[in-house]
N, C-alpha and C positions, 0 to 999 in steps of 0.2 A: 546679524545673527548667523551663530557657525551652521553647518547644515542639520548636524543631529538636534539641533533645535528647531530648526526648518522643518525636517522628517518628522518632531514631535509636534508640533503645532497644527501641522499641514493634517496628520493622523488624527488628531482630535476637531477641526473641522470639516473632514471627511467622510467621520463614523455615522454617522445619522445614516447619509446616502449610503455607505458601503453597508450597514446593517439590513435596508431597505432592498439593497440586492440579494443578500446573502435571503432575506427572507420569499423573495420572489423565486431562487433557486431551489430552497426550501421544501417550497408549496408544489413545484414543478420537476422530482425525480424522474431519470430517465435512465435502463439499465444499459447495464455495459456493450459498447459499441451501438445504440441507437441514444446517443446524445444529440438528437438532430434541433429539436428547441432548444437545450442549454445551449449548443453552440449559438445559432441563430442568434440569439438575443445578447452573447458576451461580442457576437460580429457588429451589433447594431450598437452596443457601446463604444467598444474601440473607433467606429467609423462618427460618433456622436465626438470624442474626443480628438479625431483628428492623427490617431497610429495604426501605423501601415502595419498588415500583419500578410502572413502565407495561409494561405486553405485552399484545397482540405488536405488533409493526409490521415490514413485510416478513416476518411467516411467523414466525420464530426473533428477532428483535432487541427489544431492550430497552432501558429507562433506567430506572434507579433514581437514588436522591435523598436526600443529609444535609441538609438547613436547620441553622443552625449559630443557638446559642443568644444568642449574643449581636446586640443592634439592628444592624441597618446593612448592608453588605457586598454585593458585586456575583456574578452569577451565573456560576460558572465549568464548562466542559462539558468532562469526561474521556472520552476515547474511546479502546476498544478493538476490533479486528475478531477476530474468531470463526472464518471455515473456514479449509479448509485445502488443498492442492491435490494431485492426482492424477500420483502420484507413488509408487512401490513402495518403501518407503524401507531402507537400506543402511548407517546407521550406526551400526552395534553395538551399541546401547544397550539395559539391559534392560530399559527399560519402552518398549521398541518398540512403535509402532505395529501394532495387533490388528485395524486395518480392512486389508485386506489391498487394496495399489492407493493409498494413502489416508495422508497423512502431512502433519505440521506440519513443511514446511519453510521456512517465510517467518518463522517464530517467534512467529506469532501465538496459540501455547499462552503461552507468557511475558508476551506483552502481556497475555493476560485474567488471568494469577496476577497479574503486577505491580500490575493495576486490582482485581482484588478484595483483594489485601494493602492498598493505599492504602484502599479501604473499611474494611475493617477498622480501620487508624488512623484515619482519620477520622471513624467514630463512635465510637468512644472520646472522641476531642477536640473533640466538638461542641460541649462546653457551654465553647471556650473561641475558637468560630470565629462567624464573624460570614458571613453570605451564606448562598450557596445552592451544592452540589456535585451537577455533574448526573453521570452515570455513561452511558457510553453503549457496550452491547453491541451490534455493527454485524454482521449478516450479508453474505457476499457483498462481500468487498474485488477480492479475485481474477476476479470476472466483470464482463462490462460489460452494465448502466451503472453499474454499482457500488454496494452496498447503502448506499451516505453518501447517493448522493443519494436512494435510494427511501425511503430512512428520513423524508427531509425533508419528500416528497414527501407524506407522510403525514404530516405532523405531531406529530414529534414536538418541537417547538417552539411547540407553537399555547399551551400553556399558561402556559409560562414559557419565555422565550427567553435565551438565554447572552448576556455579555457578551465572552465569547473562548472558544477549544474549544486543547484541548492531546492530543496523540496523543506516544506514545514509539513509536519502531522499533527493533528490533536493529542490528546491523551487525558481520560475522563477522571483518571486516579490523580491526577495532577494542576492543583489551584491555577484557575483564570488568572495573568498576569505574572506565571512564570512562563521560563522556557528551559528545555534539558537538550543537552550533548553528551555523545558516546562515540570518542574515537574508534577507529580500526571497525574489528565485524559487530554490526550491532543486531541484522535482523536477520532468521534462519532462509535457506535455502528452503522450496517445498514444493513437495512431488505427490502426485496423484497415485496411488494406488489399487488395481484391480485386477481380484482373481477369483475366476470360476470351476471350481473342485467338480469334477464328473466322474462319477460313478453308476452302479444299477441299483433304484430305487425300489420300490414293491413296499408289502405291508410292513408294519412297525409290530408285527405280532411271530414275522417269519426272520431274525435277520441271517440265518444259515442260507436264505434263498439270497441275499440281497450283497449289495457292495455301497456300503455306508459315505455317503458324500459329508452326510454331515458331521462325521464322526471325521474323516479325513478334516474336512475345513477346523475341526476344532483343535485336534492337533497342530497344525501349519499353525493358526493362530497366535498359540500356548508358545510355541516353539518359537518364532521368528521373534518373540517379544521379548526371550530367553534369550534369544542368541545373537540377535541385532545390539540389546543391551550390554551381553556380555563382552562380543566382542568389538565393542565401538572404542578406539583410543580414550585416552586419560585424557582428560579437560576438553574434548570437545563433544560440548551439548547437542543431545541426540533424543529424536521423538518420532517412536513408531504408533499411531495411532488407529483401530477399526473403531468408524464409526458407524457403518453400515453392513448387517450380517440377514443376508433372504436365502432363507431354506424352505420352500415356498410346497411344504408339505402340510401335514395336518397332526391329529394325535397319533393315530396310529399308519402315517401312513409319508415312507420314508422317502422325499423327493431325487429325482435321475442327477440334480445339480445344486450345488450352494453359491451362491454368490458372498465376497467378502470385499468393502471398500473403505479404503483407509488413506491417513498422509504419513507422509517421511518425511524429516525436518533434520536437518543439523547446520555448521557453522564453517565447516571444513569441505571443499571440490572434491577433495581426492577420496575422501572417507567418504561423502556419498556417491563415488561412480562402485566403491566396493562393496558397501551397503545396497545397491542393486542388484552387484552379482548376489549375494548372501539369500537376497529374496527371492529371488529368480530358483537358487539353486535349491535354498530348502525347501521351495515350496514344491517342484517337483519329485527330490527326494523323497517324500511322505508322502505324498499321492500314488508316484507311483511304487512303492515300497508297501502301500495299504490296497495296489489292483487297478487304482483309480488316473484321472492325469486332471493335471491343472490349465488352462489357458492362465497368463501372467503380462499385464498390460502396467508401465508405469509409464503415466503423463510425464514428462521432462518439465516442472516449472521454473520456477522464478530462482535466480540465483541468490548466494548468499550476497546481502548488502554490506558492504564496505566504505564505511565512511572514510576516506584519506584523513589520515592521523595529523598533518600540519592543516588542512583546510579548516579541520574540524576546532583545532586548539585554535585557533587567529579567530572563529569564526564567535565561539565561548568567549575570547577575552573583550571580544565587540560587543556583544550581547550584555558584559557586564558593565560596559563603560556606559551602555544606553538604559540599562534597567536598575542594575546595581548588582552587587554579589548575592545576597540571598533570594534573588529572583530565577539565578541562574543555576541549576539541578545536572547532577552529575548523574547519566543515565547508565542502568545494567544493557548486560544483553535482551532481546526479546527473542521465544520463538516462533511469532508472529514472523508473517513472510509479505514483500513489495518488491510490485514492479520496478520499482525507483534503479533496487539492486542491477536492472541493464545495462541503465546507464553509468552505476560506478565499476563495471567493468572494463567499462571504456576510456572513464574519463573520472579528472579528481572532484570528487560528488564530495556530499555531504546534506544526512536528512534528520532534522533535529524536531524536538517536540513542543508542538503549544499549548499549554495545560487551558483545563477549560470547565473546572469544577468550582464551583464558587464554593469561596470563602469560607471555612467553615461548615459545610454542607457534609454532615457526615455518609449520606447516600452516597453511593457511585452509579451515575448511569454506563453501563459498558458498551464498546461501538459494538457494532454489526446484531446489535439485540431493536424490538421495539420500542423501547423508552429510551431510546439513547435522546439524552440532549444536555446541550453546552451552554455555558456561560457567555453571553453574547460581549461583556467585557473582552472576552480573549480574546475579539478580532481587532481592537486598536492596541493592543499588544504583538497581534503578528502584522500587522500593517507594518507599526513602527520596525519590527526586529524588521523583519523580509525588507525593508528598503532602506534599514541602515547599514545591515551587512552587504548590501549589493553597494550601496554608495562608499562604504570603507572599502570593498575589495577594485572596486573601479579606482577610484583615486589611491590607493596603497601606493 
């Protein structure tokens, strides 16, 4: 039997047990950077199966490791993220969520079953793979600066370094038993932003006594939404969003300071280090042009992700030889933003999507909400993909 029938067989007597974890992870959310039982318990399997892994790095994160018996072959890096976010969660399920506040809504319970089921095939079929299969338990997707890069930061590469990193995502809009790829930039860059408009406040009855913060904040507002817009290049997508506005006054009674907090998103480096300046400049412009001054704080996050444009098309034409062609979806941009994007700064990445909506189901549950939930089908579809594409890129 070739191996992608190996991979396939192997994945469907797997799924039972991978399902069983996936819902033990489930049941046991933990937020970003304190993964300290999810890890524990993916240690006590790796050591149940017999593969050598490195811990800790960032607190909870991990890498374990198959070397594959046969001479030859390049180093491939699987990666999966671990917490999970703060979130009360709401949809029905009976292996609900037991941290109370605390829920796998982004699906990264799935990624780590799909990544230890791939383990599981994978040393079984060592003795018939060629390289080295890094595994990588990432804490801290969900926080900035994101556990991808503190991972790196630490060295979890000092010893052996990859020759390309591959990541699977869910995606709730898209049917259990596909999967999508999107060469080049797929996912935005995104940055925190916060500004604090000060001026002199007093009654909402006087404002000739007063110097209006919240008049200023709604300007700066108006304007940078204006002018970020206008002036952002042609074809690169761009998102200036407030979603949090405290003017922590009353009806009549006009506060010393406005708080404003928002994100910035686009697709382009360079377009967002001048889209900083822009904010930076207008916002003091009208502050102090209206008497008042701003503080202007932007969190630096997560870079835009760039899937390598050859890793990504070899990785698609694998996916079809393993599922078929109308399994395999041709993805847009998103301006959704990941960690993952550290590591394709470094290195030739690629992070493709696992659909997880069943069949026909005209609902959409969306991640990072309370009723987010998936088709449990989709994880012996990312089993199979994650360790056919690692076992074609090891022996190519």
């Amino acid at each position: 039997m070739d191996l992608k029938n190996q991979i396939k067989e192997n994945a469907g007597k797997y799924l039972e047990e991978v399902i069983s974890i996936r819902r033990h992870l489930h049941r046991n959310p933990e937020l970003s950077f304190n993964e300290e039982e999810t890890s524990t318990y993916i240690r006590g399997l790796l050591d149940k199966w017999k593969v050598p892994y490195e811990f800790p790095f960032v607190g909870t994160g991990l890498v374990a490791s198959i070397r594959g018996e046969m001479t030859g072959g390049p180093v491939i890096a699987l990666r999966t993220d671990m917490d999970a976010l703060p979130i009360n969660e709401d949809a029905g399920l009976e292996f609900t969520s037991e941290n109370k506040g605390v829920m796998h809504a982004c699906g990264h319970d799935i990624h780590m079953a799909c990544l230890l089921g791939s383990i599981m095939i994978l040393n079984e079929l060592r003795s018939q793979l060629k390289g080295t299969v890094l595994f990588i338990f990432q804490p801290g997707e969900e926080k900035l600066p994101g556990g991808a890069k503190l991972m790196m930061e630490e060295g979890i590469f000092n010893k052996i370094s990859p020759d390309m990193i591959i990541a699977q995502h869910v995606l709730p809009e898209m049917e259990a038993g596909t999967v999508g790829f999107k060469p080049g930039p797929y996912m935005a860059s995104s940055d925190e932003i916060y500004l604090t408009v000060k001026g002199n406040g007093g009654h909402g009855a006087l404002p000739e006594t007063i110097n209006d913060p919240v008049l200023m904040a709604s300007h700066i507002l108006i304007t940078l939404q204006q002018e970020i817009n206008r002036k952002s290049p042609k074809k690169i997508p761009t998102v200036l969003s407030f979603g949090k506005v405290i003017a922590n006054g009353a009806v009549n009674v006009i506060p010393d300071q406005v708080e404003l907090e928002g994100t910035f998103r686009t697709m382009n480096e360079e377009w967002r280090k001048e889209a900083h300046r822009l904010i930076r400049q207008i916002a003091k412009g009208i502050s102090e042009g209206m008497g008042g001054t701003v503080d202007v704080e932007i969190r630096h996050g997560y870079p835009v992700l760039v899937n390598d444009p050859d890793l990504t098309q070899n990785c698609r034409q694998k996916a079809i030889e393993l599922l078929g062609e109308k399994k395999v979806v041709d993805m847009d941009i998103r301006m959704t933003a990941e960690d993952f994007a550290w590591y394709s700064q470094k290195y030739p990445s690629m992070m493709y999507r696992l659909g997880v909506k069943t069949p026909g189901q005209e609902e959409i549950f969306p991640l990072h909400t309370s009723r987010f939930k998936a088709d449990e089908a989709a994880i012996q579809t990312g089993i199979q993909t994650m360790s056919w594409l690692a076992v074609s890129l090891l022996n190519k």
